[in-house]
Structure formats: C-alpha cells, structure tokens
N, C-alpha and C positions, 0 to 999 in steps of 0.2 A: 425241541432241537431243530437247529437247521442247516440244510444240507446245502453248499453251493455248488454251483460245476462252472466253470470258467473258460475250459479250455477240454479237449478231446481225451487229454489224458485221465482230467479229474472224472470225466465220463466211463471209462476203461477200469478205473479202481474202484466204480463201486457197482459193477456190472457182474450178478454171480455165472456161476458156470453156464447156465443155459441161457444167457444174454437180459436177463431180469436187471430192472433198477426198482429198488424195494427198501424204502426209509419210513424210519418209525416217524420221523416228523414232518418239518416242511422242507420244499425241495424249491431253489431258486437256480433257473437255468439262463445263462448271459451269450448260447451258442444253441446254432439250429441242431436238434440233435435227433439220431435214428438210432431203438435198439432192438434185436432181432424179436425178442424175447416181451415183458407186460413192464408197465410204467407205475409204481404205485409208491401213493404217499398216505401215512395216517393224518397228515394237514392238508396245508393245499399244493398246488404245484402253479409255479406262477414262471411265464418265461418270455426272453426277448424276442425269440424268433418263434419258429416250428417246430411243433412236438409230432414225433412219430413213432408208430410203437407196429414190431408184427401180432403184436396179442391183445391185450389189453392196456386199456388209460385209465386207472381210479384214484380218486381222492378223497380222505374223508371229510375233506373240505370241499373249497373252488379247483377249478381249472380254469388258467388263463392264459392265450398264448398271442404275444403280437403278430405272428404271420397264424399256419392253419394248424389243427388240432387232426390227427388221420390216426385210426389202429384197425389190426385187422380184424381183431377181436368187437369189446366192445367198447363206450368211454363210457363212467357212471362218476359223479360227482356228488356228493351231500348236498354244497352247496351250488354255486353256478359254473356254468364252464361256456366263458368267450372267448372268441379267436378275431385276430385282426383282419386274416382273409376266410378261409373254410373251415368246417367242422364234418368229416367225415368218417364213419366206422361201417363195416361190413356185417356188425349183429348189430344191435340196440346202441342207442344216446340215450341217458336217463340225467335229468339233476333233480335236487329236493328243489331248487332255486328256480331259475331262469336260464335258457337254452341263448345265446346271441350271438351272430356271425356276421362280418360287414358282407363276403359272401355269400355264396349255397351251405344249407345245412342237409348233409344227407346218412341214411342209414339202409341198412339191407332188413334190417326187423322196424323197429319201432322207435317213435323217438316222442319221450315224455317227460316234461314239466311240471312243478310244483304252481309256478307262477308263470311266466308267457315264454313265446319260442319266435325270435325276431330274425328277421333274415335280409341281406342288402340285394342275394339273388333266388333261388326257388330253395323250398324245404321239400324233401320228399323222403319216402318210406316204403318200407316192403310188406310194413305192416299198418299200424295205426298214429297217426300222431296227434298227440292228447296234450291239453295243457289247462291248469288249475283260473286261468287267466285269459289273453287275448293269443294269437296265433296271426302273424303276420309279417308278409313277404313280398319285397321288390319283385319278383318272378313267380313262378310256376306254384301253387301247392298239389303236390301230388302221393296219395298214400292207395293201399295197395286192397286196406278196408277201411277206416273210416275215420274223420278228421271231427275232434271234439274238443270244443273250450268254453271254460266256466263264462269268460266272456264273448269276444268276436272271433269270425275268422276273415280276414282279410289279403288279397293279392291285387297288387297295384297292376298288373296284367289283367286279371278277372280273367285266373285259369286255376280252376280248382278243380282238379279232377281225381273220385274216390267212388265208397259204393254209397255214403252217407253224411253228411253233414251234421251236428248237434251243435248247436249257440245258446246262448244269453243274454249277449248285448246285442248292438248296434255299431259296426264301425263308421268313419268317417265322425264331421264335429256335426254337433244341434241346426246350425244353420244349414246343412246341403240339405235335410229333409223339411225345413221347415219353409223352403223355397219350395218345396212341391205342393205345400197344405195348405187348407182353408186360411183364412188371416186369423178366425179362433182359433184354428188347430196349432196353429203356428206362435203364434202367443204362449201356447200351454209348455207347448218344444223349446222356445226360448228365454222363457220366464227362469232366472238365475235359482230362484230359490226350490226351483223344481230336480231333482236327482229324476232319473231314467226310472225309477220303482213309483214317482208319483206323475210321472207322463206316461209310464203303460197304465197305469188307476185310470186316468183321465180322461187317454182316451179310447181306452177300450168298447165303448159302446160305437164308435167307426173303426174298430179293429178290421173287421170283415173287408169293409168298403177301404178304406186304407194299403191295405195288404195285394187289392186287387187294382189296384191304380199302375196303369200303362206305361209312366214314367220308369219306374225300378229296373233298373241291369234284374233278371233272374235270380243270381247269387244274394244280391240285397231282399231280392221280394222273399230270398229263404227267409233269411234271416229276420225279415218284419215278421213272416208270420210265427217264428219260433218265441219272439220277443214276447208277441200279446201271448206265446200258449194255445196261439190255434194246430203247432201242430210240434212233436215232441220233436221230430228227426225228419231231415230233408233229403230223396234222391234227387241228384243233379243228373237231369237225361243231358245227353250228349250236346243238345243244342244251349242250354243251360249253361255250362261247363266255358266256352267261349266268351 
C-alpha cells in the first residue's frame, strides 16, 4: 500500500494525536514536510523535498529525500537512505544499504553501513562510524572513537580525525601509487589482470620498505600499512590528522 501526501492537509490527516506519521506501507511525500512526533514507514519513504522529524525517521525500506533528511531522534533504514542536501540526526544513522548525502552527514552517536557512507561535505559522529565498504568525504571525517571500513577511508581534505582508524583497501586509482614505485613494482600495480588481493601477494616481500617511503600523506601510509597487514588498527597523532 501507498500513502501519498501532496499538500499540508493530506499531512494533518494522517498525523496521530502525539504528531506521529505511521503507515503500514510506502509513503511518497511531493512537500517539504515537519512533524513534531517520528516518521515511520513499513516500505520506503521517498520525497521531493525535506524530511524532518522531532523523534525518529525509519523505513523498512530506503529513505530518500531531494533536499535534507534531519530527526531528533534517530534515522534507521533497512535499505539506503540519501538526501539531496544533508543527513542529519541527534542519536544514531544506521542503513542495511548505503548511507549518501551531496552534503555533511552528521550524528550525535553513531553512524553505520552495510555498504559505504559518501559525503559531498564532512561525515561526523559522537560515536563510531563504520561501514561494510569504503567511507568517503569531500570534508572533514570526524568520529568521537573510531572510524572502520571493510574497504577505504578517505577525505578529499586529508582531515581525519578520531581515536583509530581500521581499513582494507586503498583509496585513490592504481596509477597515483604506481607513480611513486619501482618500474617492477609498478607494473605489478598496473597490470589489469591483477585485483588488490594479487598486488598485496606480490608485493609484499617490499611491504615494509613500501609502507616506509617518504612520499605518502600520513593517512595513506595508514592505510599501506593496514593493506599488507603490517598493522591491524592505526592512531592518527595529531600531526597525522592534517
């Protein structure tokens, strides 16, 4: 079943006594809409403008909103939940999916991913921010303990600031590291039929020596050394962080 709302009124009539919008199915919003009370749908909620909520935002689906996505509570998605400007909540962001904001993505606890968390300005946290995938943001990343993703973490700033870092991949493409490496090593890096699991094989016997090469911003040298496994978890000291 699906719920439209068009206008302020169709908002009004399905608003219960404590200011709740609460449908068993999906909800298509065609107006920027604010209600005092939580936002919840058992499918997804998909809208043209801005969704704002003083409690909660959940879907058993997606959440999508062409301007920002704001509650005071928390927002929790099954599936993804993007916003065309910001994603903001006061407790926890959670989706099963993918977290995306042309924006800042921010929360006062924690904000976690099934798959990646994309940001047009900084992502930041009171608590952890985790994702199944890559974690990357035009600004700022900043969490309050510690930032972990199945693949990269990356900030087009190179301002990451937390108590820890955990990675798996590599951001940026094969070529910006394979301008730093021997013409072998580099070969190994840009050889097409090589995946990231048969270049750390390869070249792990200069893991050490690689990892310790002068060129690397800080944040990346985390990241090499997490790659080969020389080191499980990274603090970023202060000078680092920059």
């Amino acid at each position: 079943m699906k719920t439209i709302i068009n206008s302020q009124k169709d908002l009004e009539k399905l608003l219960d006594k404590k200011g709740n919008l609460i449908v068993q199915g999906s909800l298509e919003i065609y107006i920027p809409i604010y209600v005092r009370g939580s936002i919840e749908a058992g499918r997804f909620i998909k809208a043209e403008g801005s969704i704002e909520a003083g409690g909660s935002i959940e879907a058993g689906g997606s959440i999508e909103a062409g301007g920002y996505i704001k509650a005071g509570r928390y927002i929790e998605a099954e599936g993804y939940i993007e916003a065309g400007r910001y994603i903001e909540a006061e407790g926890y962001i959670e989706a099963g999916r993918y977290i995306e904001a042309e924006g800042y993505i921010k929360a006062g606890e924690y904000i976690e991913a099934g798959e990646y968390i994309k940001a047009g300005g900084s992502i930041k946290a009171g608590g952890t921010i985790k994702a199944g995938e890559y974690i990357k943001a035009g600004g700022t990343i900043k969490a309050g303990e510690y930032i972990e993703a199945g693949g990269y973490i990356f900030s087009l700033m190179f301002e990451i600031e937390c108590e820890f870092i955990i990675s798996k991949t590599l951001p940026f493409y094969r070529k910006y590291y394979a301008h730093f490496l021997t013409k072998r090593q580099a070969e190994i890096v840009l050889k097409e039929s090589n995946c990231w699991d048969d270049i750390r094989e390869q070249l792990m016997p200069d893991s050490e020596k690689i990892s310790k090469m002068k060129c690397w911003h800080p944040i990346i040298a985390a990241q090499i050394r997490m790659f080969f496994g020389l080191s499980e978890t990274e603090v970023l000291t202060p000078n680092q962080k920059q």
